[in-house]
Every structure is written in C-alpha cells, then in structure tokens.
DRENPA-221845 format. One record per residue (C-alpha): residue number from 1; residue in one letter; chain; y, z, x. Coordinates in nm, 2 decimals. Last residue first. Layout:
<recs>
{rec NUM, A, A, {Y, Z, X}} ...
</recs>
This chain:
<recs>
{rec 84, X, A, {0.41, 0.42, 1.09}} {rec 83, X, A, {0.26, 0.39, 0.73}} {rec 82, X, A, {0.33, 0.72, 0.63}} {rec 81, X, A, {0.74, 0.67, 0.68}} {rec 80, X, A, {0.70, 0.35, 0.50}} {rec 79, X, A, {0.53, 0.56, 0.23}} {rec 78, X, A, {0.81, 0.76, 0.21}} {rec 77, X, A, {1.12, 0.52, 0.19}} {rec 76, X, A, {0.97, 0.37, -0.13}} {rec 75, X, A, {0.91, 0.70, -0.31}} {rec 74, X, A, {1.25, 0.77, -0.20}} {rec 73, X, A, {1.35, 0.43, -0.34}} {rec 72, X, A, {1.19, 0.49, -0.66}} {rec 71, X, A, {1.30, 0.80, -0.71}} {rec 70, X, A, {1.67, 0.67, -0.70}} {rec 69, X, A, {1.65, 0.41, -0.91}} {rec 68, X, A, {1.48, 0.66, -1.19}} {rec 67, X, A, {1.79, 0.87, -1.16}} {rec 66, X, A, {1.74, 1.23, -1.04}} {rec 65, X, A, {1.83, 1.47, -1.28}} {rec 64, X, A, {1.54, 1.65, -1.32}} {rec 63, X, A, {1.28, 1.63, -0.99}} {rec 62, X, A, {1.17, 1.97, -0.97}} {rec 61, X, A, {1.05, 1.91, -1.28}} {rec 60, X, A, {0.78, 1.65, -1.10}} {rec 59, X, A, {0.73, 1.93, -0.85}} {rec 58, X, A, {0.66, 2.17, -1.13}} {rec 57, X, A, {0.42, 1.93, -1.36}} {rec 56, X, A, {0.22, 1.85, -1.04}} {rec 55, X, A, {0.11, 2.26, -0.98}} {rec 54, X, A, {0.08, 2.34, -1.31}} {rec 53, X, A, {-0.19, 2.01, -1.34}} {rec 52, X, A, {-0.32, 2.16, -1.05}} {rec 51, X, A, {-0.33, 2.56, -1.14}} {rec 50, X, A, {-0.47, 2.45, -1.51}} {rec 49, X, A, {-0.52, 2.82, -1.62}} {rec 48, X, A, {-0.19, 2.93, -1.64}} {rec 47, X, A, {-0.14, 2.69, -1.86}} {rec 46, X, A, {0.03, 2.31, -1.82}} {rec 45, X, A, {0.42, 2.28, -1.90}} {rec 44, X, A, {0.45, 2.12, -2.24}} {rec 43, X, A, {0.61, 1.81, -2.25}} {rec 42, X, A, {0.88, 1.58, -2.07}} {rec 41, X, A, {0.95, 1.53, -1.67}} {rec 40, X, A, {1.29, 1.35, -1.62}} {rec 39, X, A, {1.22, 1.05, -1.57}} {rec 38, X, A, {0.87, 0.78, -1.66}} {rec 37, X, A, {0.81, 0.56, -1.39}} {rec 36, X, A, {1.04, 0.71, -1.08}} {rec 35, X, A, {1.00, 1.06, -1.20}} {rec 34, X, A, {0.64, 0.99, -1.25}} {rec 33, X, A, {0.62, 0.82, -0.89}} {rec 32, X, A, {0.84, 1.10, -0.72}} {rec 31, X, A, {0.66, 1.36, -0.85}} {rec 30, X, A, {0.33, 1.21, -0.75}} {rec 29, X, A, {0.42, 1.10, -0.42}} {rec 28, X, A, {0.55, 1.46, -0.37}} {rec 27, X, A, {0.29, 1.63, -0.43}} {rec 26, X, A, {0.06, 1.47, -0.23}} {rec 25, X, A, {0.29, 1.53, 0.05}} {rec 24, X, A, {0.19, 1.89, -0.02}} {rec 23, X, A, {-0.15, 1.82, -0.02}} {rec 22, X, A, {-0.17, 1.66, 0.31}} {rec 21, X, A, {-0.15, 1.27, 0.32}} {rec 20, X, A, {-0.50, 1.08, 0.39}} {rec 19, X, A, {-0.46, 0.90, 0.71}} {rec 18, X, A, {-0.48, 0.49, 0.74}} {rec 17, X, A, {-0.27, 0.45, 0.43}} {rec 16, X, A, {-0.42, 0.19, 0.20}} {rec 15, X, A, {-0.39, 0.33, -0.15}} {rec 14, X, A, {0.02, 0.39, -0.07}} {rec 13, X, A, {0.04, 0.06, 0.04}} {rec 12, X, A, {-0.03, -0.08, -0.33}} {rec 11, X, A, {0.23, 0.18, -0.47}} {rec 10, X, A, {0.48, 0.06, -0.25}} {rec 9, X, A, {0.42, -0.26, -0.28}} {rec 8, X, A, {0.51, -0.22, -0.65}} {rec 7, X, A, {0.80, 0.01, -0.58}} {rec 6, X, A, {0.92, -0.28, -0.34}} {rec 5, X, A, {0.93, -0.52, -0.64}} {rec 4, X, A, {1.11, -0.27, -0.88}} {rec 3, X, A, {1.37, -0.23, -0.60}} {rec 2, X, A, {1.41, -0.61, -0.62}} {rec 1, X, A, {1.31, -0.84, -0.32}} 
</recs>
C-alpha cells in the first residue's frame, strides 16, 4: 500500500473515530493534513479577529520544513493511535 494510499484511509478513519479528539488534537490533524496536502503554509496570516482561523494557520506554520512524506505519515501514525 503507498503512503498516498494510507493517507486516504487515514482521512476516511479519521471521520469515524469512536471519541471526538480534544481541540488541541484537532489542531494537529489539521496542520498535519495541510502540511501533508499542500506544504509549507502560504498566505496572509488570519486577523486578530479570526482567533480560529489564527489559531489553524499557526499550528500549520508550525509545521515549515517538514516534507510532505513526512506529514503524511505522522498524520497516518496519529489516527491509528486514536483508533485504539
């Protein structure tokens, strides 16, 4: 199975976990997903005023410099931690 085929699962798991993940985990699935989908984070970062979309741009910057490959697995490795 090829990483990008596991990233696929992954994603599909990650709509069926049995618990909803805490906000911070949250986070993380989303920075690792963009960084995984699209890299390094590009664009404006959101206003002051747009605390969540603030809030998802950081942890996706927090991300810079780690390969796309690399995201994916750890977005991978993550939701098989959630699923047990």
């Amino acid at each position: 199975m090829t990483l990008q085929t596991q990233f696929e699962q992954a994603l599909a798991d990650s709509k069926n976990l049995d618990d909803r993940p805490d906000n911070m985990t949250l986070l993380k699935m989303y920075a690792l997903y963009k960084q995984a989908s699209k890299g390094n984070a590009d664009g404006d970062r959101p206003g002051f005023t747009d605390m969540v979309g603030r809030a998802k741009w950081d942890a996706w910057d927090a991300l810079k410099g780690i390969s796309q490959d690399d995201a994916m697995q750890q977005y991978i490795d993550l939701i098989a931690e959630l699923k047990n």
